[in-house]
N, C-alpha and C positions, 0 to 999 in steps of 0.2 A: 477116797482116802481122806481122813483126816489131816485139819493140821498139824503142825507140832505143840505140845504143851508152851507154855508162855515162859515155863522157866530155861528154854533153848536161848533168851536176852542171858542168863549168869554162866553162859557157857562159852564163854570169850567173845572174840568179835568174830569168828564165824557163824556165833548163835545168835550174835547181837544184828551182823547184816542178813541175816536167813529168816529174824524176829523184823525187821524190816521191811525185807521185802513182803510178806506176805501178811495179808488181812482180807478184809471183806469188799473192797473196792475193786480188786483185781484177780482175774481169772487165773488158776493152775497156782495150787498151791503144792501139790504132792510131787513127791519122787519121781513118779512118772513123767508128768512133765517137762520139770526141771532137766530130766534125763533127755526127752525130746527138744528141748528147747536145745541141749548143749550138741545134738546130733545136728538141729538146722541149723547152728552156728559155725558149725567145722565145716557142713555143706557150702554156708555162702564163703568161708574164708580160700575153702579151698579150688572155688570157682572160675577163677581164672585159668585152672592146671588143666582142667576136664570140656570149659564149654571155648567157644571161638571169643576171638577178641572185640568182635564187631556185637557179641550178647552183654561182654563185662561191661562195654563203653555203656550200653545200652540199661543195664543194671544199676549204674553208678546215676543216670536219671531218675528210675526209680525209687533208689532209694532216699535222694534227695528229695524228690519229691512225697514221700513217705513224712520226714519230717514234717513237711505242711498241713499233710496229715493228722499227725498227731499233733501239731499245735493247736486245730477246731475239735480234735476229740476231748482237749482236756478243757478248750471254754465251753462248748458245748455238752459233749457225752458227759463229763465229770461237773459242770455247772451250771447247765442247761443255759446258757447264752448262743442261740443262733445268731453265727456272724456271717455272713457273706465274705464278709470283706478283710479274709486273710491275706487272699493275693495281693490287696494292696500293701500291705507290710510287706510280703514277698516281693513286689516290683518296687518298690522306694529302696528297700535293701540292696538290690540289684541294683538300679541305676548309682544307687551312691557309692558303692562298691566300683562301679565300673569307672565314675569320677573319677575317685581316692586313688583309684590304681592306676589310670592312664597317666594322671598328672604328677604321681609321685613315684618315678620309677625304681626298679629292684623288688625285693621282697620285704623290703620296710614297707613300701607301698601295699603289697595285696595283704601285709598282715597289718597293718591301720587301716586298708579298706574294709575289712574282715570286722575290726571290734568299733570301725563308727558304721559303717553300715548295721549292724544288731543294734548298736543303739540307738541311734535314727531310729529303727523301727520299733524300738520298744518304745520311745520317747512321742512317736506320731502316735502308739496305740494306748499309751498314756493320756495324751491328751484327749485324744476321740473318745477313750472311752469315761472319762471325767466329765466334761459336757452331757454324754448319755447317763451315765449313773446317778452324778448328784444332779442333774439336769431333770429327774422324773422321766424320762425317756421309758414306757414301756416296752417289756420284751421283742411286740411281734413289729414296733415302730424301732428295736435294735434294728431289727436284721434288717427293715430297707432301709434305715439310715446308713448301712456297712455298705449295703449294696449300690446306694448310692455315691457314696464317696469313692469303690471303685470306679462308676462309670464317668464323674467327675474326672477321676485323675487319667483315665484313656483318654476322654477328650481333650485334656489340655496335653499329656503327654503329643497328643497326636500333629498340635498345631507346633512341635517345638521343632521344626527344621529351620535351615537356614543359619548363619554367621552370629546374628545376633544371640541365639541358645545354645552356645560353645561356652561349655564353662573348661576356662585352660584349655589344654590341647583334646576336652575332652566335649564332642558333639552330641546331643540329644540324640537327633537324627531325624523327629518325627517317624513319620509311618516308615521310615526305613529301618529305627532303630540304629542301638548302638553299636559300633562291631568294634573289635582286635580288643575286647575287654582282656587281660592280662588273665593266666594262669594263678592261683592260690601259689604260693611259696615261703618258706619259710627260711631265715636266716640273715645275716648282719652284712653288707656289703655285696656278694656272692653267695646263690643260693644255695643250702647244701640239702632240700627236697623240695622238687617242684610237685603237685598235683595235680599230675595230667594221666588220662589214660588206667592202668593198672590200680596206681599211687592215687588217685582221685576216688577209685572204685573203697578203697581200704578204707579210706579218708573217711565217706561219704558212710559205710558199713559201720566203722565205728561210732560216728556221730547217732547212728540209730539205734544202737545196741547200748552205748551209755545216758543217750534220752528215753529209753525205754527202761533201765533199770532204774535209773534218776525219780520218774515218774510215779514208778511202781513204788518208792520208797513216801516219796510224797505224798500219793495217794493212798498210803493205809496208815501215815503220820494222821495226828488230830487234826491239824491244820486241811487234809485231805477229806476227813470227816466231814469237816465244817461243809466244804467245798459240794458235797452229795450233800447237806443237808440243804443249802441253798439253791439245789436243783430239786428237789423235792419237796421244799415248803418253805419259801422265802419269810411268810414272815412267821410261824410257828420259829425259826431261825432266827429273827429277829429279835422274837419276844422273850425267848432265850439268852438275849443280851449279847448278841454277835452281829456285826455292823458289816450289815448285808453286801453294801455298797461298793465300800473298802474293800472286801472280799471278791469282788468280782472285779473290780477294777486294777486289782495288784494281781488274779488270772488272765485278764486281759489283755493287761500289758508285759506278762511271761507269755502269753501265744503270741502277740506281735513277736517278741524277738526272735520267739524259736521258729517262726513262719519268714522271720528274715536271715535267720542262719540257711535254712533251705534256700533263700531266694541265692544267697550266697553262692553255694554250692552249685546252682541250677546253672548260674550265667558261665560259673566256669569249664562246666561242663560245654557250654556252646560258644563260648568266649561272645557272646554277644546277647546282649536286650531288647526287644522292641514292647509298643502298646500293648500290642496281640495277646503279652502275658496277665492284661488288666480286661478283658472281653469279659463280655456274661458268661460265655462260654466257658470261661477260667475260672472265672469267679463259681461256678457251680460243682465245679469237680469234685476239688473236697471235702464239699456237701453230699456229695454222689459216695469218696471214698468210703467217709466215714458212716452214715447211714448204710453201704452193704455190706460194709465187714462189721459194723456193730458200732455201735456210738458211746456204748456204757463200756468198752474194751479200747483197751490199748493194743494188745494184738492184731485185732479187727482192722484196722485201719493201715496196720503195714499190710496185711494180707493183702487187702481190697486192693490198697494203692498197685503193686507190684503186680496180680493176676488182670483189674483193666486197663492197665496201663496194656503191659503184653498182650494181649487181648485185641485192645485197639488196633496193637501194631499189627498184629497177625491179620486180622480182618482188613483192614487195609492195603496188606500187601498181596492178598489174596481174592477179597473181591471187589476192591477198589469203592467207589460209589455206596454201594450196601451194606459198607463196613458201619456208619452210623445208626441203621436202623435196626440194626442183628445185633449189635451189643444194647442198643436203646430197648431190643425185647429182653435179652438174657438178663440186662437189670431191673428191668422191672417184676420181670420170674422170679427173682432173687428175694427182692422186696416183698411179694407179695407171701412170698409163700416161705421167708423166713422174715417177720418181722423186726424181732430182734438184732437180725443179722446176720452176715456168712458163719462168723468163727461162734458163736453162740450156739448159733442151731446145730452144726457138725459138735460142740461137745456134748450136746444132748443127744444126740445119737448118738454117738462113743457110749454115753451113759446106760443108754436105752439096749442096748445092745448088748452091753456087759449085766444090767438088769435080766434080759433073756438069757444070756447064757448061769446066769445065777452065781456071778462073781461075786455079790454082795456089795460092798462097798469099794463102787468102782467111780462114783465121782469123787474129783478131787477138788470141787469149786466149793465144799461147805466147812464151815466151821465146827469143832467139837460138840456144839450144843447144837447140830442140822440146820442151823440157819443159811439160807441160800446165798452164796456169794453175789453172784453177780444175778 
């Protein structure tokens, strides 16, 4: 299915946010979609009504963790910058969060740890990424430079036990990590909503559901253009008179924050911090997420996040020890034989399928003139 014609922008601001959301950078543009997309939205809201409380708690991880997601899909898949090194925005946000709120008690505190923790992390991925950019740093020396400054900051994370790395009443902890991080809260004296549990799960849905349409607007805005032009030919980009540099380093430093909004989210969920969350192991994941649900999608990457997440769990719970290697084939099956990615390759079959049945024009990923969306 086609988009909608361009004059849908003079047809108020339902035509002007519909002209918006939808361009050539991001998947599902038709009715249909949009129709699905508002079916999976009443599924997750009404999720707590229908599944156990011990799935919600467990969903409210994923989806946090979903944001970190999508903050390497958009330096990455949208700007082709391989980072590693999200989780480190993710754990500086966390610990600083855990600071801000231990030592500043109420819910003044979790909501000043809440906007100096993003900033911290947008201001550390600021700078990291200013040394790398105007630094000459090429791409494939980003990604171990990201990589390494995670395993930098576990190693010192690691040595901070003991009296002397108590900032206020709040301990590092070392390899034990931080514990009784406070619950998110909002309100003046007396909280009047804490985000715990249910309230955390909404919390956590919402922040993914308004970074996901945020993006989608961004990303078929010109400034989102630029953004895919710099992943597809930096300096044809260049020589076009758009400063390459500045451009990745002001996405850059919108992934660190949104990758410390998640970190945010994450500690609250377990009221506590440790190293653990700065491992290679960590650092990989949403290199993992993003590459199997699709790196060029915003979709992709909630998908991924949310099915190996559960996944892990299940296998875990189930065959204990072989749960690493049975998802380490399913991902690589994944990869291999969708390269593009999970949510990619399923709309191409949707496609292929309505093709066969001779529906005619049943992708909804191109533009009026067939140009391919994604």
């Amino acid at each position: 299915m086609a988009v909608e014609s361009d004059d849908t922008a003079s047809r108020g601001p339902l035509g002007r946010l519909a002209a918006a959301l939808h361009g050539p950078n991001t998947m599902g543009n038709s009715r249909r979609f949009w129709s699905l997309f508002g079916v999976a939205v009443l599924l997750f809201v009404f999720f707590p009504l229908y599944m156990l409380p011990s799935a919600v708690t467990n969903m409210s991880q994923y989806l946090s963790l979903a944001l970190l997601a999508l903050s390497l899909a958009v330096v990455w898949g949208y700007t082709g910058v391989l980072s590693f090194g999200q989780v480190a925005f993710f754990g500086v946000a966390g610990y600083t969060y855990g600071i801000v709120a231990i030592n500043v008690t109420g819910p003044l505190g979790t909501m000043a740890g809440l906007v100096v923790a993003v900033g911290i992390a947008a201001l550390f991925a600021a700078v990291l990424g200013y040394f790398m950019f105007y630094g000459g740093v090429s791409d494939v020396y980003v990604t171990i430079l990201t990589l390494v400054v995670v395993l930098v900051l576990k190693t010192f994370l690691d040595q901070t036990a003991g009296d002397e790395w108590t900032i206020g009443e709040a301990a590092l902890g070392g390899f034990n990590g931080m514990p009784g991080i406070p619950d998110l809260a909002l309100g003046i004296g007396e909280p009047f909503l804490v985000f715990d549990d249910f309230t955390l799960f909404y919390a956590a849905l919402l922040a993914v559901l308004l970074t996901y349409l945020g993006l989608r607007v961004l990303l078929n805005s010109d400034y989102g253009r630029v953004m895919v032009a710099v992943r597809e030919d930096e300096d044809r980009t260049e020589m076009l008179g758009y400063d390459v540099k500045r451009v990745k380093l002001t996405v850059f430093t919108f992934g660190g924050a949104l990758a410390g909004l998640s970190g945010v989210l994450y500690v609250t969920y377990f009221n506590y911090i440790s190293p653990s969350e700065l491992s290679l192991t960590a650092a990989s994941l949403p290199v993992i997420w993003v590459a199997v649900g699709g790196r060029k999608t915003l979709l992709g990457p909630i998908v991924a996040t949310i099915f190996i997440e559960r996944l892990g769990l299940f296998l875990s719970v189930n065959v204990g020890d072989w749960a690493f290697v049975i998802n380490g084939i399913l991902l690589l099956v994944i990869v291999l034989l969708l390269p593009e990615g999970l949510v990619p390759g399923l709309r191409d079959l949707v496609s292929w399928i309505g093709d066969r049945r001779g529906e005619g024009d049943t992708d909804d990923t191109t533009e009026p003139t067939g140009e391919v969306v994604e």
